[in-house]
N, C-alpha and C positions, 0 to 999 in steps of 0.2 A: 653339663649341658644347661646354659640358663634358662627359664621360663621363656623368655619373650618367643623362644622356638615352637613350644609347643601350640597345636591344633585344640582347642576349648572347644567342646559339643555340647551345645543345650539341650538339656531332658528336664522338662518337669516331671519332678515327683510324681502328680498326678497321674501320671500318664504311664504306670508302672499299673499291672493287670495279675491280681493273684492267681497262680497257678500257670502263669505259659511260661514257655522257654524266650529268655529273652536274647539277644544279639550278643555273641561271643565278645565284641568291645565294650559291652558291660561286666561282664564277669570280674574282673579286675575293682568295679567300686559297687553294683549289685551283690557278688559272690558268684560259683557255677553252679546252675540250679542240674544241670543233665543228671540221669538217673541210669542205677545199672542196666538198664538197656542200651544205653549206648556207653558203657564200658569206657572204652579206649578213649573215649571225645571227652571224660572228664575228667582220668588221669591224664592226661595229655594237653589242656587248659590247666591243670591244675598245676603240672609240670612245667607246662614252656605257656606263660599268660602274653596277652597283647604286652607288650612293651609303653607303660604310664610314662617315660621321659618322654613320649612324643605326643603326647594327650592327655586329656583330662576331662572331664565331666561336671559340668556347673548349672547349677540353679539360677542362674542371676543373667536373664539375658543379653543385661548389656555388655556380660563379660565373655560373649560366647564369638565365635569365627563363624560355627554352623549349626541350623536346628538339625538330632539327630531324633528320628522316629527308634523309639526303642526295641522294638521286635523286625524282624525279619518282613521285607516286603511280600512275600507268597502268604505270611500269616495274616497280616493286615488285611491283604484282599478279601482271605476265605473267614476269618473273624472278627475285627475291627476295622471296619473301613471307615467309621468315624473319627475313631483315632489317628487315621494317616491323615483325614479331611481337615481335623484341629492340627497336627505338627504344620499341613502344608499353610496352614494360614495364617499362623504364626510365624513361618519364615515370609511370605509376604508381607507381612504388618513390619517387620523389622529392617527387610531388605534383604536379609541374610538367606546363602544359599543352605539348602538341602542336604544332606548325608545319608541315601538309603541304602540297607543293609541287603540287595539283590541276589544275594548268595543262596542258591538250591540249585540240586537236578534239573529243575524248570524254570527255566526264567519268563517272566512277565512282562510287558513294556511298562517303561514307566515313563509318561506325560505329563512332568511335571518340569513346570518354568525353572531355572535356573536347580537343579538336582544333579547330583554327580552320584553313582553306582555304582557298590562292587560288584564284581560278579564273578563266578570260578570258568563258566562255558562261555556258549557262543562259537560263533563263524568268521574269520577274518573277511570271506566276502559279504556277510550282514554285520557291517559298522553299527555303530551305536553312541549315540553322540553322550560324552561324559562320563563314559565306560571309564570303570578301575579296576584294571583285571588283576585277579589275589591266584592264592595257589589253595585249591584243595587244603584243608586242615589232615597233617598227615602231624602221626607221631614220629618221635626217634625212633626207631627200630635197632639200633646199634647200645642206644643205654638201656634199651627198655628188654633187650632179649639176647642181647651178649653181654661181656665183660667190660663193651664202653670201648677197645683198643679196634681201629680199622685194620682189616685181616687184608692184608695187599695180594692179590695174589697174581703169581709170575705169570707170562703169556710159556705156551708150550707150546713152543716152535716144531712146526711141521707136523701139528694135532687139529681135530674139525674144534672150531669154538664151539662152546655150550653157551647153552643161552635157556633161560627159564621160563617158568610159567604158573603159579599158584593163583587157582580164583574160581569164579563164577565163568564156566563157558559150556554150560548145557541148557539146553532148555527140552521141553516136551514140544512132541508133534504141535500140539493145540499150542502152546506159549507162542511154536515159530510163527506158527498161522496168523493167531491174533496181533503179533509185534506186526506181521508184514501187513494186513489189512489196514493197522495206525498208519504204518508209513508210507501207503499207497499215496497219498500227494507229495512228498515227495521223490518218493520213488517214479513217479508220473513226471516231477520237473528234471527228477537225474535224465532221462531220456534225452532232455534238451540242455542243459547246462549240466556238466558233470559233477559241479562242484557241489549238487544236491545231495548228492550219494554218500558224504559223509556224514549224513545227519542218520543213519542209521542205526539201530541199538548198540549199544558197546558190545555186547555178549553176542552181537552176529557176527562184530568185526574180527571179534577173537576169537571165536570159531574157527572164521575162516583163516585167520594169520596162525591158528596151531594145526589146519589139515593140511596146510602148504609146508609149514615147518616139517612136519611128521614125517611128509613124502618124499625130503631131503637128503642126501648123501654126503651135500655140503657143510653142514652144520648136526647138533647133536644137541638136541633138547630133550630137555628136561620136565616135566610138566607134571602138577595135579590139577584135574578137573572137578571142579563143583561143580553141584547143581542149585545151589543158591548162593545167594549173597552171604559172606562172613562177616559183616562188619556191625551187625545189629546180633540182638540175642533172640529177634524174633525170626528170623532168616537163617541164621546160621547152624550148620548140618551137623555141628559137633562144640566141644569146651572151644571158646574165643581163643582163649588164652594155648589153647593147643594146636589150631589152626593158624596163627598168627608166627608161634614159632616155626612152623613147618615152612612154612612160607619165609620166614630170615633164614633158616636153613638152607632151603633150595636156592635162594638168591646170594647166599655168600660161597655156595659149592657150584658159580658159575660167574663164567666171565661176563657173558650180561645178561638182563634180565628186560623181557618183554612188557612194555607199556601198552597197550591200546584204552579207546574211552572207555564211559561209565557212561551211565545214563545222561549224566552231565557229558557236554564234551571236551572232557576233563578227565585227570584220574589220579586220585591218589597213590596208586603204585606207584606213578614214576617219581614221588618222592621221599618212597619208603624206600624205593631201591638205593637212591641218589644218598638217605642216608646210612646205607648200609657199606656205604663207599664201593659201589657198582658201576658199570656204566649201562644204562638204558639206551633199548631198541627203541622210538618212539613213532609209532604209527598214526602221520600226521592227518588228522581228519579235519582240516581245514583250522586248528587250534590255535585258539590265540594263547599263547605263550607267555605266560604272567611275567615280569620286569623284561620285555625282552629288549627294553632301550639299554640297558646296563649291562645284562646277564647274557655272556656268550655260550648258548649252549654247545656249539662243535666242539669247546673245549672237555667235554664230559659225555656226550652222548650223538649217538646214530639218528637221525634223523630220516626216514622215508617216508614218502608223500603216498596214500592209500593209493592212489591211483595204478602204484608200481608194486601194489602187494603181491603180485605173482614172481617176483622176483625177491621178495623176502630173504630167502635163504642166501641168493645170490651176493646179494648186497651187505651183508650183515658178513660171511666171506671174505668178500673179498675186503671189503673194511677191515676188517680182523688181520689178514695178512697184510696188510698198508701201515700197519702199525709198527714201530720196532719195540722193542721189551720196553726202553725206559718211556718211549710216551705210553702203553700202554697200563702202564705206573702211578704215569701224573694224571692220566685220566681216571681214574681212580680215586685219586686226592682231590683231582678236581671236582670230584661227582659231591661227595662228604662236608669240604668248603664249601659249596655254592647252599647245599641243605644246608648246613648252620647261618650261613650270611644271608641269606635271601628267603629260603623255603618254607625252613619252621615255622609255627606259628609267632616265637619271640621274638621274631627277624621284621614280621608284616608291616608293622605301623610306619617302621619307616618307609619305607616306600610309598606307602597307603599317601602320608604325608608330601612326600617327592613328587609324588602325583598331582595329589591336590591343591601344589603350587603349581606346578608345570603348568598344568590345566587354569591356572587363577583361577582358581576359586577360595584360593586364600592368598595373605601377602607373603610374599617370599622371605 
């Protein structure tokens, strides 16, 4: 791949802050600064980095395509908001557009002139202009906690499919209480436009999508329930590293494996499943669907629209039997491909880039 392809982001020097975390498309010429708290986020950068053929990092502004603010946009707001004020006015002095790193659980608007955004959540009915929608940072699951070989496993003709569950889906009386008093405005607009009602917590949605699974006859699930989050070491209810296996376990000792959101509406299961060569339930809460100009998901996974979660079990069913043995095979293959080409994190940039032409805001 020669130079003239790659995307050049300008970062001054100066503009590097001791002691934060900076934006995962630094880590590659910064280093990974994450610490054993979050575990898995920096063997797993450290494992699978942004991809440098498709970018690079320069001091020399007239060598640059876009200014890139070094940190994350939710940190800028809540501790340098001077520092976003200098990146932003140095892409006006120059002409050059913006590159902010919008990736968190919470997203923020960002009103800035000519600026392009990743971002992992979001609402397909709240558009967003210059949106670049990534995938949750998921590790391998298949090299990092089997032998590396995808385990295909046969459909069992005239048996209920299984379908799994490892995560966070309890909360306390007081937890549900205080989530649903957050969400009374929108809960207040679901009344009148339904499409509000996905903005919901994740862990209410999976709740509900595992008390409807439970009460099934059609289907056979499988499920561990937490009561917090596993993916920090300050949340998580047992060893990472023991809870994480459990979880490749269950999802390779089933035919699929349940996706619903995260706080983000978004979720890193269904990339962990996708690499375990599974095929994922995915319970659509209005999600924007990261490459989905390229990336066919019916090729690999179930798709239900929240709206029709009382039929869960039905749909997932009779899916399962519409299937014959060898496509439910290649869906499988298909699930394992799409995480290596598209999902991981060594896969992003390019797209990131495919994007950022598409969009001009660079030359093609």
């Amino acid at each position: 791949m020669s130079d003239f392809r790659m995307v050049r982001l300008y970062v001054d020097p100066a503009w590097r802050r001791a002691g934060a975390l900076h934006s995962p498309l630094l880590f590659p010429f910064w280093g990974n600064p994450t610490t054993e708290a979050s575990l898995f986020a920096k063997e797993m950068f450290d494992s699978y980095p942004m991809d440098t053929r498709w970018y690079t990092v320069t001091e020399h502004i007239h060598e640059a395509d876009m200014v890139f603010p070094p940190y994350r946009h939710s940190w800028l707001l809540e501790h340098d908001e001077a520092l976003l004020g200098e990146c932003v006015r140095k892409a006006k002095e120059t002409g050059l557009p913006l590159l902010i790193d919008g990736i968190g659980d919470v997203e923020f608007p960002v009103n800035i002139q000519n600026a392009y955004v990743l971002r992992i959540g979001g609402y397909r009915f709240l558009p967003e202009k210059n949106r670049i929608q990534v995938p949750a940072a998921a590790d391998d699951l298949l090299l990092r906690c089997t032998d590396g070989q995808v385990q295909i496993r046969a459909k069992r003709e005239g048996e209920r499919p299984v379908i799994s569950f490892a995560g966070w889906a309890q909360l306390t009386t007081m937890q549900t209480l205080r989530t649903v008093a957050k969400e009374l405005p929108a809960r207040l607009r679901g009344v009148m436009d339904p499409r509000y009602r996905a903005m919901r917590k994740g862990v209410l949605w999976r709740r509900r999508a595992l008390n409807i699974l439970g009460r099934s006859d059609r289907i056979f699930l499988r499920v561990i329930k937490r009561p917090t989050f596993s993916g920090s070491k300050k949340t998580a209810s047992a060893d990472m590293r023991q809870l994480r296996q459990e979880l490749a376990d269950l999802v390779l000792a089933s035919d699929y494996g349940l996706d619903v959101r995260g706080d983000a509406n978004e979720s890193t299961r269904l990339y962990e499943i996708l690499s375990l060569g599974r095929i994922p339930v995915i319970l659509d809460t209005e999600r924007n669907l990261p490459f989905r100009d390229v990336v066919r998901y019916e090729d690999f996974s179930l798709i239900v629209d929240f709206r029709d979660i009382k039929r869960l079990p039905e749909r997932i069913a009779d899916f399962h039997r519409s299937l014959s043995s060898e496509k439910f095979v290649e869906m499988q293959d298909a699930a394992r491909k799409a995480f290596v080409e598209h999902f991981r994190t060594d896969a992003h940039m390019h797209h990131i880039v495919r994007q950022l032409k598409a969009l001009g805001a660079i030359a093609q």
